[in-house]
C-alpha positions as CSV (number, residue, x, y, z in Angstrom):
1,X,48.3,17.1,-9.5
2,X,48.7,16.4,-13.1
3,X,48.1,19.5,-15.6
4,X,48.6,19.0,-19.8
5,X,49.5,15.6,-20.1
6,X,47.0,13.2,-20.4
7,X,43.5,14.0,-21.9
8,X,40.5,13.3,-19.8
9,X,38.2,9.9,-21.6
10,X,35.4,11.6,-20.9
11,X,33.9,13.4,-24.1
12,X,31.7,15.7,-22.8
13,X,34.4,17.2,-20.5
14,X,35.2,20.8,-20.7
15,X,39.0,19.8,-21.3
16,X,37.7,18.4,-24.9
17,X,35.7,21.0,-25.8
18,X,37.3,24.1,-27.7
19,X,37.3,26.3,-24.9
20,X,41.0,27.2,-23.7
21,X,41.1,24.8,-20.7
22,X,44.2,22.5,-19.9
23,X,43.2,19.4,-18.7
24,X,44.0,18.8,-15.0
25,X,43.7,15.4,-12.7
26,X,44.7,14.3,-9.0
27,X,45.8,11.2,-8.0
28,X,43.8,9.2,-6.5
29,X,45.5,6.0,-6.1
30,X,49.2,5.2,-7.2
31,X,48.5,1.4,-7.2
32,X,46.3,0.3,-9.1
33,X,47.2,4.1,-10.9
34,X,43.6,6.1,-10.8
35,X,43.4,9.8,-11.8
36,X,40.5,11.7,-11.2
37,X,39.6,14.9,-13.5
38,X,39.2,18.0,-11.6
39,X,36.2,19.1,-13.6
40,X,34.2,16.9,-14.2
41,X,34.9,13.8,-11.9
42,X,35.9,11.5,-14.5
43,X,38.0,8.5,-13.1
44,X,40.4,7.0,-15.2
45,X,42.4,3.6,-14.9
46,X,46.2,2.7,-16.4
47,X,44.5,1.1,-19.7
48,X,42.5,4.5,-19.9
49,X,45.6,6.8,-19.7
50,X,47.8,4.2,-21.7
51,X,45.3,4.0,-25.2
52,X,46.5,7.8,-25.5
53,X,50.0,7.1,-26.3
């Protein structure tokens, strides 16, 4: 599990909205790298997780 790091590229995920919630994702696979968001499903690649740095 992954809490407060990386932002979920989904825009209409709670975690983007102005509510108080900290994003949170599980890994999926560690290679290739896939993260999935815990609410809303979203999954997310290296290139996704890499544009936000």
């Amino acid at each position: 599990v992954i809490e407060g790091i990386v932002k979920c590229a989904n825009p209409a995920c709670i975690s983007n909205s102005n509510e108080p919630v900290q994003s949170k994702f599980y890994v999926k696979s560690e290679e290739p790298l896939i993260l999935k968001c815990h609410y809303c499903g979203y999954m997310m690649d290296k290139s996704d997780i890499l544009k936000q740095f």
